[in-house]
SEBA-344959 format. One line per 3 residues: number of its first residue (from 1); for each residue z, x, y of C-alpha. Coordinates in steps of 0.001 Angstrom, whole numbers. Example, Ala and Ser with C-alpha at 12.3 -4.5 7.8 and 13.67 -1.06 7.14 Angstrom:
BEGIN
1	7800:12300:-4500 | 7140:13670:-1060
END
This chain:
BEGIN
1	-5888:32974:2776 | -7125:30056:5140 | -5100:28856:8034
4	-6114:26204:10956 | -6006:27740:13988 | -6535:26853:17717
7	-7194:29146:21206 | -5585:26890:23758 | -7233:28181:26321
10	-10695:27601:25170 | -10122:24766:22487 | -11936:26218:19927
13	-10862:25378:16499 | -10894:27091:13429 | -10546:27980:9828
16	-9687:31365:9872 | -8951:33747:7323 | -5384:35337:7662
19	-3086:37886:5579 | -586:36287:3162 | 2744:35519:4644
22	5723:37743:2718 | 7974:36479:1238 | 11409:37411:2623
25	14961:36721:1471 | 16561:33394:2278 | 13279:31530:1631
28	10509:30785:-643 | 6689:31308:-822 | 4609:27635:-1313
31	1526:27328:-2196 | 191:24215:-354 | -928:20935:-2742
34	-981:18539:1004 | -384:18395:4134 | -238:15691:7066
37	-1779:15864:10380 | 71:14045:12672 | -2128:12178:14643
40	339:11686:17252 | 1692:15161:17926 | -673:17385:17010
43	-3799:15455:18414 | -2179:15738:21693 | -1990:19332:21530
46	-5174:19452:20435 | -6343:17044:23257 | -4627:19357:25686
49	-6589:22623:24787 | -9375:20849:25526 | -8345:20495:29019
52	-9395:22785:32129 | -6587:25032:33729 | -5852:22225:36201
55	-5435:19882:33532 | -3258:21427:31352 | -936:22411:34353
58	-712:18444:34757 | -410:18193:31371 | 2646:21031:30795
61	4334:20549:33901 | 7532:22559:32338 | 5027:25896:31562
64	4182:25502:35211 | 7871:25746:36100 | 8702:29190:34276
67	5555:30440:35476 | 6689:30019:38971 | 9579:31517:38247
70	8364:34310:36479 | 6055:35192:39727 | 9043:35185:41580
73	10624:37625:39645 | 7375:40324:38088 | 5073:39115:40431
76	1243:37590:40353 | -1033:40453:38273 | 1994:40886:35714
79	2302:36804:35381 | -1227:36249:35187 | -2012:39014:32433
82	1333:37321:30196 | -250:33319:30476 | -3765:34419:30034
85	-2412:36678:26977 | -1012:33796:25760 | -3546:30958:26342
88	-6206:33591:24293 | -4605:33741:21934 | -4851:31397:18236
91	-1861:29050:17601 | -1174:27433:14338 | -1061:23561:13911
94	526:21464:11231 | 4687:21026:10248 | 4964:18520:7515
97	3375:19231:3630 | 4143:19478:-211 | 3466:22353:-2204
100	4656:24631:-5507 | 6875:27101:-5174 | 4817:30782:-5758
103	7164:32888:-5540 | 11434:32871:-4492 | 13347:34700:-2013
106	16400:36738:-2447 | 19134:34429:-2635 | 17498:31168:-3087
109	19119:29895:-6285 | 18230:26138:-6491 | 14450:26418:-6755
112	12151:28293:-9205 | 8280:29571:-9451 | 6448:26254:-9949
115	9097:23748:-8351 | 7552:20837:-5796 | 8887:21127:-2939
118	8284:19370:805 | 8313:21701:3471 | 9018:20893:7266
121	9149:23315:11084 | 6090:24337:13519 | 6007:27842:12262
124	6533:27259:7965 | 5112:24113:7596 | 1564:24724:8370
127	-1971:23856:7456 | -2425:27362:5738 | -3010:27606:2024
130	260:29431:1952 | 3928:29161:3847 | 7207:31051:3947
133	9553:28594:4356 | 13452:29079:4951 | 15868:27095:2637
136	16809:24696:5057 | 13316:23614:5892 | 12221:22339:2806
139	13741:19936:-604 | 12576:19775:-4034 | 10524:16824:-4780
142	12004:14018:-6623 | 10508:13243:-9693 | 7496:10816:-10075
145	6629:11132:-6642 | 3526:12376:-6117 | 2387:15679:-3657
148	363:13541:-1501 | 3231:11390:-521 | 6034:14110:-664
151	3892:15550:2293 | 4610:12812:4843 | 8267:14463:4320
154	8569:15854:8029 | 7166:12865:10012 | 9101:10665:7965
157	12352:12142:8803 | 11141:11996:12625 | 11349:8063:12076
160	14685:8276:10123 | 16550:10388:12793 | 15204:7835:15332
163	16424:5393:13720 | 19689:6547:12685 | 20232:7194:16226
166	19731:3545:17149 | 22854:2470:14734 | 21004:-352:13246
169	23009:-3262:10855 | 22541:-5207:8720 | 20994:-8834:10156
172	20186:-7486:13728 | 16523:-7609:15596 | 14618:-4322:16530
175	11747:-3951:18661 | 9500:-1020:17732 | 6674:-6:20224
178	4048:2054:19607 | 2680:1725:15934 | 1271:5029:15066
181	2504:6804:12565 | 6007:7023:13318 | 6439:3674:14720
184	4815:2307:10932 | 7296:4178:9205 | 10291:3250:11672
187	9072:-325:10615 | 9082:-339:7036 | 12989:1841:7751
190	14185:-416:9922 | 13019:-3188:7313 | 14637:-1587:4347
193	18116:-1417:6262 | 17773:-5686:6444 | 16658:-5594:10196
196	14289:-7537:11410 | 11542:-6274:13504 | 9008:-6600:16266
199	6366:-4792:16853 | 4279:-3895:19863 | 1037:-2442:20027
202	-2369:-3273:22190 | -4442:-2263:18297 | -4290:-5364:16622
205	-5425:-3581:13372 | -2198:-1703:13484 | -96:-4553:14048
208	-1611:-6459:10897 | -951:-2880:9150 | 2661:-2958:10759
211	3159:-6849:9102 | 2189:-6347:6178 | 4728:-3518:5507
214	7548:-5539:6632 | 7661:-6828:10240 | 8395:-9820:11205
217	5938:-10423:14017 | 3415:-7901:15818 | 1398:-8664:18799
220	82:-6851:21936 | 2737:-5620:24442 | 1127:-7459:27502
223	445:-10660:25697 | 3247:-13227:25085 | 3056:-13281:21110
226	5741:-10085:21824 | 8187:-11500:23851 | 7817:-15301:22275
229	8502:-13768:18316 | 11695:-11889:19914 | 13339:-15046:21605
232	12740:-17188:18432 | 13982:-14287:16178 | 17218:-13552:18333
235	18408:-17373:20045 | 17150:-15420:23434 | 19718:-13113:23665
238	17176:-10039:22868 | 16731:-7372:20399 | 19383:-5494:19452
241	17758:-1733:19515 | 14276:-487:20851 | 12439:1755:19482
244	9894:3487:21539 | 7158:5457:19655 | 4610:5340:22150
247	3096:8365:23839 | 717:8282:26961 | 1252:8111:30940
250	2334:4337:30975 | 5661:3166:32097 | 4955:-81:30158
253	7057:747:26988 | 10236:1306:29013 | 10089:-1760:31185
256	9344:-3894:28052 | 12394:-2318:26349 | 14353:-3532:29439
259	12897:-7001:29404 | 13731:-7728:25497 | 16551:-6249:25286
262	20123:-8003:25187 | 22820:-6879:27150 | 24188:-3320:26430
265	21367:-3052:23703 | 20183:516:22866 | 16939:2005:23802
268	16124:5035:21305 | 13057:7519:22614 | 11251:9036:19896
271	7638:9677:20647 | 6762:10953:24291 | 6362:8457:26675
274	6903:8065:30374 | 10279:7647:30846 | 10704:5871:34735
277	13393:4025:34038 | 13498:907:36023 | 17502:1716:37205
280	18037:-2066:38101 | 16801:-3820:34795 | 18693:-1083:33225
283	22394:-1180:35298 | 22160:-4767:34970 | 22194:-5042:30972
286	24148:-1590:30596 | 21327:-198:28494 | 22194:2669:26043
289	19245:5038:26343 | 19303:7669:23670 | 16691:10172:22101
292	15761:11426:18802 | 15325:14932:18856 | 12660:15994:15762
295	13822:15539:12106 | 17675:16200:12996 | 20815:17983:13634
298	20083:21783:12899 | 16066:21276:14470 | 16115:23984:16968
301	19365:26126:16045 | 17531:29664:14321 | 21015:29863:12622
304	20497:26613:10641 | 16663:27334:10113 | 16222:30606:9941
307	18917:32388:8281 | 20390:28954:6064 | 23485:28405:7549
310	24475:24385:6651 | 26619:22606:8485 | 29731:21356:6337
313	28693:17561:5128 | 32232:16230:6474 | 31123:16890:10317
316	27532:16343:9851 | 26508:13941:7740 | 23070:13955:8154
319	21199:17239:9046 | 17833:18227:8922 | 17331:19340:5508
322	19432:15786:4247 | 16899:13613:6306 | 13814:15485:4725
325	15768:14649:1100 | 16771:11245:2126 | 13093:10038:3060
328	11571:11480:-195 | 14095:9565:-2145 | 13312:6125:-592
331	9814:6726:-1039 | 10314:7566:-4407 | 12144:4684:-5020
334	9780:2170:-3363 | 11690:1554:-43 | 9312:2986:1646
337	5300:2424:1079 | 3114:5454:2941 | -176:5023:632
340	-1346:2174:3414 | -959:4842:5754 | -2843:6683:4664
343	-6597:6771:6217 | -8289:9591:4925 | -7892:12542:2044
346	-9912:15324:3540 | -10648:18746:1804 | -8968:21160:3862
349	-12038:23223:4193 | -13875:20322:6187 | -10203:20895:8246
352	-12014:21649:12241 | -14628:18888:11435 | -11567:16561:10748
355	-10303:17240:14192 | -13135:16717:15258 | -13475:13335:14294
358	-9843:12672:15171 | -10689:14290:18912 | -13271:11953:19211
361	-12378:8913:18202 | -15054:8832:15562 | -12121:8924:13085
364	-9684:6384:13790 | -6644:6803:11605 | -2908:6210:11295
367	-2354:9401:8920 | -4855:12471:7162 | -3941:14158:4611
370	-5942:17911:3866 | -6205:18487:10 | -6236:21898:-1000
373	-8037:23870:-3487 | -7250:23017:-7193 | -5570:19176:-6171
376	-9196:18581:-7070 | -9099:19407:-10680 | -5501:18574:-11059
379	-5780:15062:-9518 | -9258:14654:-11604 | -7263:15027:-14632
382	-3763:13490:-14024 | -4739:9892:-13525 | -4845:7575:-16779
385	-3975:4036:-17247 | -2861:3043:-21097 | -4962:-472:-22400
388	-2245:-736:-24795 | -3799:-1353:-28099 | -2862:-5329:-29465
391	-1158:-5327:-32531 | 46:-8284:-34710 | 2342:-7443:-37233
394	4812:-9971:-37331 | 4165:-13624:-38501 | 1333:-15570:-38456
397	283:-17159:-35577 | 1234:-21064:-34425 | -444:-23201:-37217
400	-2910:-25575:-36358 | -1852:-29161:-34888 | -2685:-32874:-36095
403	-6177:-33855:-33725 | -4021:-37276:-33362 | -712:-35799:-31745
406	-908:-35327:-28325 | -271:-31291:-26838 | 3396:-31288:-25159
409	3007:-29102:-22539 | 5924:-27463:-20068 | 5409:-26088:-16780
412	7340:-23089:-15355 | 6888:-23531:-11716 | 5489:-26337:-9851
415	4420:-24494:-6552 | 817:-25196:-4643 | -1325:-23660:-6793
418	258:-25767:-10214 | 272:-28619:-8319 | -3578:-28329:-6466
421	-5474:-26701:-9296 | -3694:-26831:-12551 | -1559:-30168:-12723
424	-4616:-32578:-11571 | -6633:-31772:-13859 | -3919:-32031:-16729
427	-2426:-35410:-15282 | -4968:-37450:-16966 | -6642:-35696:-20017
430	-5987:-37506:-23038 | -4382:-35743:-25823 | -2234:-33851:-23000
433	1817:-34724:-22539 | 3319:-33407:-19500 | 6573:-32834:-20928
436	9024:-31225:-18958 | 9001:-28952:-15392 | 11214:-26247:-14840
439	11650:-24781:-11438 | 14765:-23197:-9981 | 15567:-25925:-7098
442	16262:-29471:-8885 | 14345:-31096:-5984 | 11490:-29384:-6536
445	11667:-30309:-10231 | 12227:-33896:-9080 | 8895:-33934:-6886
448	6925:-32483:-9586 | 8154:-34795:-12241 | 7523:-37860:-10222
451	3980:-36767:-8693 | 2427:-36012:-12403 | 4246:-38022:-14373
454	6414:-35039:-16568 | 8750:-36783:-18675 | 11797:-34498:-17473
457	12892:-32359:-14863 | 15246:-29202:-15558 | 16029:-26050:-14049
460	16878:-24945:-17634 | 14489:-22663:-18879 | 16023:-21786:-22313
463	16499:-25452:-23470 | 12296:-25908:-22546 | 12197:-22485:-24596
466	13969:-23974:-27447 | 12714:-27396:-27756 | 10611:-27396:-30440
469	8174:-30110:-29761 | 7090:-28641:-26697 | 3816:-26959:-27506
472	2647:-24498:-24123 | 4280:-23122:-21221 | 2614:-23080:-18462
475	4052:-20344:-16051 | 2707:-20593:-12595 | 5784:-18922:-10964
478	5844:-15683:-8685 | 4097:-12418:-9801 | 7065:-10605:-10230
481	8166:-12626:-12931 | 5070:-13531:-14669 | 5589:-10858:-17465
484	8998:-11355:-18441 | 8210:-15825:-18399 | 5324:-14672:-20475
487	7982:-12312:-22912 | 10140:-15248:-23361 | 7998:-17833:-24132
490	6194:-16058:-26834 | 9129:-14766:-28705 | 9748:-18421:-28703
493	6770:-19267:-30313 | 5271:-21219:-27722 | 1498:-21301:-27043
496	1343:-19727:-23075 | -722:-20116:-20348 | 161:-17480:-17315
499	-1385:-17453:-14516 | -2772:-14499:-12972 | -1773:-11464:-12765
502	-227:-10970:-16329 | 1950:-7870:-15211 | 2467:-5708:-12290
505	2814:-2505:-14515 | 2021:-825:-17394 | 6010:-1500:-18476
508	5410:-4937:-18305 | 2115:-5114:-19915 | 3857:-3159:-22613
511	6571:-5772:-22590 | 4298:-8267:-22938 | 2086:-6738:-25955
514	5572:-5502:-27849 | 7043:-9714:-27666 | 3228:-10114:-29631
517	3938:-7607:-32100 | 7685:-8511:-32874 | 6350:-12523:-32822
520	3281:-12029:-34305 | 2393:-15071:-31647 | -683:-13838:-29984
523	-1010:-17403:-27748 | -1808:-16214:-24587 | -4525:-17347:-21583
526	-4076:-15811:-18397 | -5735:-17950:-15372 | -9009:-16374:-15254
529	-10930:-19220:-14621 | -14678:-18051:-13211 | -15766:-16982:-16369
532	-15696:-20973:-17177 | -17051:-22159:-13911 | -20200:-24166:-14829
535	-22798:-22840:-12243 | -22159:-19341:-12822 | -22428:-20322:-16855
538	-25727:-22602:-16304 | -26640:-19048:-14373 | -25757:-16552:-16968
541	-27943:-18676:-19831 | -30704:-18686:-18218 | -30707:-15152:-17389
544	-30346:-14460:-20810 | -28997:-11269:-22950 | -29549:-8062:-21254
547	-31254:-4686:-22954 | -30377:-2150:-20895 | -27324:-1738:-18699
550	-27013:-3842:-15614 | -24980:-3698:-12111 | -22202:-6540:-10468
553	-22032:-6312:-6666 | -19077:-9344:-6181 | -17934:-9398:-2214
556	-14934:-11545:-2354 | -14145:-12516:1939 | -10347:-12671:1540
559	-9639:-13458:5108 | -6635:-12791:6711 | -3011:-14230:4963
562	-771:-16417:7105 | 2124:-14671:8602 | 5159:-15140:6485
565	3075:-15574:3281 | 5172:-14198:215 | 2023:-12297:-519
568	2646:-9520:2301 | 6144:-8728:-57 | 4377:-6012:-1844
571	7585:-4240:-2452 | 8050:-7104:-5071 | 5533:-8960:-5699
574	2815:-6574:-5728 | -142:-5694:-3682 | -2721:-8606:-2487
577	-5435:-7313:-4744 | -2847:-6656:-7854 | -1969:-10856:-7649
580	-5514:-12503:-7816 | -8211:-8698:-7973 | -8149:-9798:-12405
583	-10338:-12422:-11468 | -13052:-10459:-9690 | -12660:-8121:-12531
586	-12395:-10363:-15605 | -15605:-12055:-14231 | -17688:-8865:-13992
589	-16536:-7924:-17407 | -17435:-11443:-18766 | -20940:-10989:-17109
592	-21346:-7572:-18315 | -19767:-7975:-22149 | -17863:-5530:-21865
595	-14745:-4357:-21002 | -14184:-1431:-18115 | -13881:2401:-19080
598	-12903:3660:-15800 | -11684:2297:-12172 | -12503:3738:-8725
601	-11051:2651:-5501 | -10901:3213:-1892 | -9555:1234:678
604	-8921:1126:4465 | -5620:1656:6038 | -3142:-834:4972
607	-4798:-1651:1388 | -6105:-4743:2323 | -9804:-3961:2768
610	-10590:-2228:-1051 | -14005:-976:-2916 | -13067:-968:-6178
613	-16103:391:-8823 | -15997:-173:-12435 | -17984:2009:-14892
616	-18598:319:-18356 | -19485:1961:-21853 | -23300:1292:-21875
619	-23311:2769:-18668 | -23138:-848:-16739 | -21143:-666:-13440
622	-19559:-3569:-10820 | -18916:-2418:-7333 | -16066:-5160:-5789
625	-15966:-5379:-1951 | -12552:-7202:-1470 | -12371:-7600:2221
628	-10095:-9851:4768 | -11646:-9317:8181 | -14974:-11085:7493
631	-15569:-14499:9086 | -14025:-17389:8118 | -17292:-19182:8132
634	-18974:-16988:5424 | -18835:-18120:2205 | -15827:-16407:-291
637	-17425:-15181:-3205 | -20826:-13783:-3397 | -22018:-12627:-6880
640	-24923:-10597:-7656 | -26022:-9068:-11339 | -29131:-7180:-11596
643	-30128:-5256:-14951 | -34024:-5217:-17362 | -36073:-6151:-14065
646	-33909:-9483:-13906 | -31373:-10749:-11002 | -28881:-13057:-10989
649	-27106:-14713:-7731 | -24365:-16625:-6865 | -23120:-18391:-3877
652	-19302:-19631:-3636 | -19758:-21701:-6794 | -22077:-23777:-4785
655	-25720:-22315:-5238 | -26879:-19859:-8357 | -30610:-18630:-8691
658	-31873:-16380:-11342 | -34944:-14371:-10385 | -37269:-12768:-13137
661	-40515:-11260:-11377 | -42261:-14769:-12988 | -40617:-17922:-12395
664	-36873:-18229:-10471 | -34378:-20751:-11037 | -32089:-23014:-8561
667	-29265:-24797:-8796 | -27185:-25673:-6084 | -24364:-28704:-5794
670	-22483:-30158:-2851 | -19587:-27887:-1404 | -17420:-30440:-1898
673	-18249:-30425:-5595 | -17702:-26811:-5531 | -16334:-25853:-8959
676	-14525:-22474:-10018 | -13976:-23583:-13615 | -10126:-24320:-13971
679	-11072:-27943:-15360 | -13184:-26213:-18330 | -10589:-23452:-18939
682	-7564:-26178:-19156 | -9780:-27877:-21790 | -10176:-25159:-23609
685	-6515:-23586:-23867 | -5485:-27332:-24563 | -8094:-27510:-27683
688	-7150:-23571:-29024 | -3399:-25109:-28973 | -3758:-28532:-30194
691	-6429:-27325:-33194 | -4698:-23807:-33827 | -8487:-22062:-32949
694	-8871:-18698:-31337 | -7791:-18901:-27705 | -10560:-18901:-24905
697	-10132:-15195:-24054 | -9336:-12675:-26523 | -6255:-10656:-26292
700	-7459:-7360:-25756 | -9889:-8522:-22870 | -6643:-9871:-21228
703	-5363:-6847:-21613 | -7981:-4366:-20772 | -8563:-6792:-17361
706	-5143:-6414:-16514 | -5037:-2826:-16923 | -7818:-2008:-14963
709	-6508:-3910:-12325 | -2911:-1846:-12443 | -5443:806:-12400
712	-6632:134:-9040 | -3429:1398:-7653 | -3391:4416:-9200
715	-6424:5259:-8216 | -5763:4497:-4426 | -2923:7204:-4676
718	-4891:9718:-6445 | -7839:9374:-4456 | -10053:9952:-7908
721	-11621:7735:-10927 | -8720:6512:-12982 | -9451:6765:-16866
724	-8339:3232:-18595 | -7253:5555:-21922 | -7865:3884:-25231
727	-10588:1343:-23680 | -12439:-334:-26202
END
């Protein structure tokens, strides 16, 4: 088999083929799916081999001391011959992955051949193809969660012991410093246990990464923004626990812990920093200072490790082996988000040239996974996303309306997007009758009613729902609720407009389809409103029907979200690109005439920046670059479609050309006049409703946009092409 080795002495790194481990009683055999380089830990080790003699004796001042001592007592030529034994010698790396069980120890009764489990320790957790691993070193993997993420197992329950060791409750302020790896994932625990945190960090990509997963405020230890975000959070009395998960020679981290913290706050040491202690700052506020050691009681005791011994629950509560289970379960139950950690998927054979990279700094990365072999195949054919096939078997659909009656409309929510882009343009139309706004705050209600002209108010959603002369329901509320509003309101009969995104999962998609079925009310628009924008309409026309298949490149500049936005609560509301990513889609598709067969994406660390490629029956693909750390000078949306020798552009809804070898076409307006189509789309969801005519987008396009779009995820955790199964 293949394990990654190193020489300290020399540095060298390596792939190296080794025996099979045995597999001995009190432990099981795993055959490796992932593991996790920590790019903390390890690439300090690996930093240090790289070192001359002097160095690493800088480096390792503790070696130095019991090799002094061990002069003293064999002497120089029997010393020297032990270290340089030593130093030539290859050491393993790696102590955190997922893998199947191959084959099961005498006396290991609670796994079996097959099992997932995550494995943790130095010497069984290694980047080898296979481990022996002791029962109290690894857990069987929860279900649903997948390999790659069961292998951040070890590191995460580094961040849960460190945390648990600061004694956080509920409504207090933490200040976390250092956001690597374990300072992201102390975050997003500290976060889950309703603290609020700080974070400190001079990379300000990690900081947006460390926001977006649940901090309050991140900012650059030296600067201000730090100290500024933990007065307003805490009345000026300071944080309540520190969290240091910085490594490196600085003495920075510890006298900022001293600064922000209140008095007889507690100071937790997780990573390896310098550790000067300022005694003054420190006396004066009666500091607890405390460290982590590893993944938890039992780390370092052979009995525990090596030959199984647990220590009763009732005296320790949490040991090693219960922190490795604990962090698996609140990452299988959403708690806790590691996908945006992850950086790169490498195949463990490219393993040294990884290091490389990492060693470099040609590779910057919060956490790398190594794939092993046959995760290709498997992952190649796990992913699939239903299109759930639209069925209409109850009644008939809503009749057709009088031309002379006006359309009573009801809005669900009356937040800025209903109120900038929907209700203006509604306001006014004739044969329109803004009947009633819900929303769950009366004021709110009140505003709306009196700024549009709605002839009620209510925060009663099931009277709106049952008045019968009310005609479409208009929900603009929250993603997380969009399917369920959307349920409702058709069982009820009601014509509905939702905006986008239709449902966060394939559940509620289902939900969604199954209240058509059961109604037989298939009603429905969701707020995909380029495919009506005029230029890029004027645009298609001219380029005219296509022959052959043809390619979208759409780069959609996202820019950066303001802090406290409620689109950074992916835990609820879903990710950035799963809330408004249908229209990029639903636009390429409308282009292309066609819905998707297949989704790939990729992404940088935190999920924000995303390719996302779409492949298409005829062969057609669209390539979306969805990116927020372009200017905010450069235009939005840039469109390109190029297919039979032809080309179509457009600029932000502000310029479109159409190029044909021949003769080329312009149109261009004034920015101000820039127009993305919701005026057309309103008019013609208010006609399908007040005439009874087919709705503006058909049903299963709705459906097949919104399931590429869950689609997106899935293929961000699987790393390969996700097959949309029963695409049309």
């Amino acid at each position: 088999m293949k394990q990654v080795v190193q020489n300290y002495k020399s540095g060298e790194l390596a792939l190296l083929d080794v025996p099979v481990p045995g597999c001995k009683p009190g432990g099981v055999l795993v055959r490796s799916a992932y593991s996790l380089i920590s790019t903390g830990t390890e690439l300090m080790k690996v930093s240090e081999a790289g070192m001359s003699m002097v160095g690493k004796a800088r480096s390792r001042p503790d070696q130095v001391a019991k090799v002094v001592q061990s002069v003293a007592v064999n002497g120089v030529p029997a010393t020297y011959r032990k270290v340089m034994g030593k130093l030539d010698s290859y050491t393993p790396l790696g102590y955190s992955l997922c893998g199947v069980v191959e084959e099961v120890g005498a006396g290991i009764d609670d796994v079996k051949v097959g099992d997932l489990v995550a494995c943790a320790g130095n010497e069984h957790a290694l980047h080898a193809e296979l481990n022996w691993v002791p029962r109290n070193l690894y857990v069987p993997v929860p279900d649903g969660l997948a390999p790659r993420h069961a292998a951040f197992g070890t590191v995460g329950s580094i961040a849960l012991q460190g945390v648990r060791q600061g004694e956080p409750q509920l409504g207090e302020v933490a200040l976390v410093i250092g956001l690597g790896l374990i300072g992201q994932l102390v975050v997003q625990l500290l976060a889950a246990a309703g603290v609020r945190v700080v974070g400190a960090d001079p990379d300000p990509v990690r900081c947006g990464l460390a926001e977006r997963l649940g901090a309050a405020a991140c900012g650059d230890p030296g600067s201000a923004a730090v100290e500024t975000a933990v007065a307003e959070l805490t009345g000026g009395h300071g944080v309540d626990q520190v969290y240091l998960a910085a490594a490196g020679g600085s003495n920075q981290p510890v006298e900022l812990a001293a600064r922000l913290s209140r008095d007889r706050g507690r100071v937790v040491d997780i990573g390896k920093c310098r550790l000067d202690l300022p005694w003054n700052a420190y006396y004066e506020k009666e500091l607890d200072v405390r460290f982590s050691r590893s993944y938890g009681p039992g780390r370092y005791d052979p009995e525990y490790e090596l030959e199984g011994r647990d220590y009763p629950i009732g005296y320790v509560r949490w040991t090693e082996r219960r922190n490795l289970a604990c962090f698996l379960d609140l990452v299988a139950r959403g708690r806790v988000d590691v996908e945006p950690l992850v950086s790169r998927t490498a195949d463990f054979d490219d393993a040294v040239e990884t290091y490389r990279s990492l060693k470099d700094g040609d590779l910057k990365a919060v956490a790398v996974l190594f794939r092993y072999p046959g995760q290709e195949t498997a992952e190649a054919q796990a992913p699939t996303v239903a299109v759930p096939a639209v069925r209409r078997d109850g009644t008939a659909s809503a009749p057709a309306r009088a031309r002379r009656t006006p359309v009573r409309l009801a809005f669900v929510g009356a937040g800025n997007y209903a109120s900038s882009m929907l209700l203006p343009h509604l306001a006014q139309r004739d044969g329109v009758e803004l009947s009633t706004v819900v929303t769950t705050t009366a004021l709110s209600a009140a505003n709306a009613q009196r700024k549009f002209g709605f002839g009620g108010a209510t925060t009663d959603l099931d009277a709106v729902l049952g008045d019968e002369t009310v005609d479409a329901v208009f929900v603009v509320t929250r993603h997380s609720s969009h399917a369920e509003l959307t349920r409702k309101a058709l069982l009820a009969g009601k014509a509905v407009f939702v905006e986008k995104p239709l449902a966060l999962t394939e559940d509620e998609l289902a939900g969604v389809l199954a209240a058509v079925e059961e109604s037989g009310n298939d009603r429905l628009q969701v707020g995909f409103n380029r495919r009506f924008a005029p230029l890029l309409r004027e645009a298609r026309a001219r380029f005219g029907a296509r022959t052959g298949p043809g390619h979208v490149r759409y780069l959609v500049n996202a820019g950066r979200l303001d802090h406290g936005s409620w689109y950074l609560r992916q835990g609820t509301e879903g990710s950035r690109f799963a809330g408004e990513g249908g229209h990029f889609i639903d636009t390429a598709s409308w282009l292309l005439g066609a819905d998707p067969d297949s989704v790939y994406a990729i992404t940088t660390p935190g999920n924000e920046d995303l390719q996302v490629v779409l492949r298409y029956p005829d062969g057609s693909t669209a390539t979306i670059g969805y990116v927020t750390t372009g200017p905010s000078g450069f235009p939005k949306e840039t469109l390109d479609l190029v297919a039979d020798g032809r080309a179509l552009r457009l600029d932000d809804f502000v310029r479109a050309c159409v190029y044909d070898g021949r003769k080329r076409w312009v149109s261009s307006r004034l920015p101000k006049a820039r127009d993305k189509g919701q005026s057309a789309e309103l008019a013609a969801f208010v006609k399908a409703v007040r005439t009874g005519g087919p709705m503006p987008v058909p049903l299963e396009s709705l459906v097949a946009t919104t399931a590429a779009t869950l689609a997106v995820r899935a293929g961000l955790a699987a790393g390969v092409p996700v097959t949309l199964a029963g695409a049309r």
